[in-house]
C-alpha positions in Angstrom: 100.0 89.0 101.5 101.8 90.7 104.2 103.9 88.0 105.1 105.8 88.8 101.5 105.7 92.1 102.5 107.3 91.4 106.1 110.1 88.9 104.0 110.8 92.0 102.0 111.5 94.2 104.6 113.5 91.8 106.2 115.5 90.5 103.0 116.5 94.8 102.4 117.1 95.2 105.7 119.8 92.6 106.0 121.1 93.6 102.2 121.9 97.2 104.0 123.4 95.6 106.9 125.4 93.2 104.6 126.6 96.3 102.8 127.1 98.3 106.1 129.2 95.5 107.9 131.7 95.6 104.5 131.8 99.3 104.3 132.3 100.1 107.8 135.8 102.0 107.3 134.6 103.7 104.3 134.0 107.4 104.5 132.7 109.5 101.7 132.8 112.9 100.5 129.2 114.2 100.2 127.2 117.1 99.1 124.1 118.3 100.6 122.2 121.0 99.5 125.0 123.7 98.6 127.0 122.0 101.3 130.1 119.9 101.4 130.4 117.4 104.5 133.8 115.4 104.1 135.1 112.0 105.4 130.9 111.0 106.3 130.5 107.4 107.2 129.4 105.2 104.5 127.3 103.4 106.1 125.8 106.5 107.6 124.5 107.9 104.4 123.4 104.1 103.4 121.3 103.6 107.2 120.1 107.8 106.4 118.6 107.0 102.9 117.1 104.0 103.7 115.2 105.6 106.2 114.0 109.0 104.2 113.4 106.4 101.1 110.9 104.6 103.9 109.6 107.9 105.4 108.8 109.2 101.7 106.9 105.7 100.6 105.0 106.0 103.7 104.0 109.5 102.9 103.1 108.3 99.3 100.9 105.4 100.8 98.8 107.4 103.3 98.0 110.6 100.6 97.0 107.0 98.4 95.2 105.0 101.2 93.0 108.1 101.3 92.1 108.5 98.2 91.5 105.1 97.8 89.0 105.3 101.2 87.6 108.7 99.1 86.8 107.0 96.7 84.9 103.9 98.0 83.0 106.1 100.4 81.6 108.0 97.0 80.7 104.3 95.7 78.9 103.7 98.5 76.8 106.8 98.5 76.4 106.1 94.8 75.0 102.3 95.2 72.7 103.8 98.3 71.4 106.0 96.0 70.7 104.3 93.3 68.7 101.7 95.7 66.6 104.4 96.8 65.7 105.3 93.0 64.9 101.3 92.7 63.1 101.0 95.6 60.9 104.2 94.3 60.8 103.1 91.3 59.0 99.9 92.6 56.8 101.5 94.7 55.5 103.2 91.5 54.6 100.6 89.6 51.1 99.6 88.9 49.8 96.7 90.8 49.6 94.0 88.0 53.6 94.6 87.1 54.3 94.0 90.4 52.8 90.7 90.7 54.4 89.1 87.3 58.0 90.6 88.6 57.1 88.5 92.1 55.6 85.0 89.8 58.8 85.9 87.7 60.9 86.0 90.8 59.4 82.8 92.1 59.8 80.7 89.1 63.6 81.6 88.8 63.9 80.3 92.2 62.4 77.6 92.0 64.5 76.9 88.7 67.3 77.3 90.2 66.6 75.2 93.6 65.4 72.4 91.3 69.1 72.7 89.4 70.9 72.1 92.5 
């Protein structure tokens, strides 16, 4: 998977310095936060937002890679707890249950190992 992911990079990358290397005389008026610059590079602004569009996504991705890691550390103490209650649970069960859950365990086994 991240070899598609290092193609795309590479195939934008080049698209921008396509564009760049056709626009290089081009200079554009452009307005910035209650501010005029004039006669700004084209390919200036181009190489600029590119690189706050990247900044921004890898902003995006960390806050989400946490969550994400979050989230599968609650699972985790979820599943661990819920094999404690099992394993409790077990240990509370009268002697005879115990023994048809282990014949029970045995015969689907050794169903199973006869199957293959």
């Amino acid at each position: 998977m991240w070899i598609f992911k290092f193609l795309l990079v590479i195939v934008i990358i080049s698209i921008i310095l396509l564009v760049a290397g056709l626009n290089v005389s081009e200079t554009v008026d452009l307005e910035l936060l209650f501010q005029e610059y004039q006669d700004v590079s084209l390919v200036l602004v181009i190489i600029v937002s590119f690189i706050l569009g990247m900044f921004g996504t890898l902003i995006i991705s960390i806050f989400r890679e946490l969550q994400l890691r979050s989230q599968l550390r609650k699972e985790k103490n979820l599943r661990i707890n819920i094999e404690r209650e099992l394993t409790d649970l077990k240990n509370q069960l009268p002697k005879t249950e115990i023994e048809e859950e282990a014949k029970l365990k045995d015969f689907t086994d050794t169903s199973t190992s006869n199957e293959v």
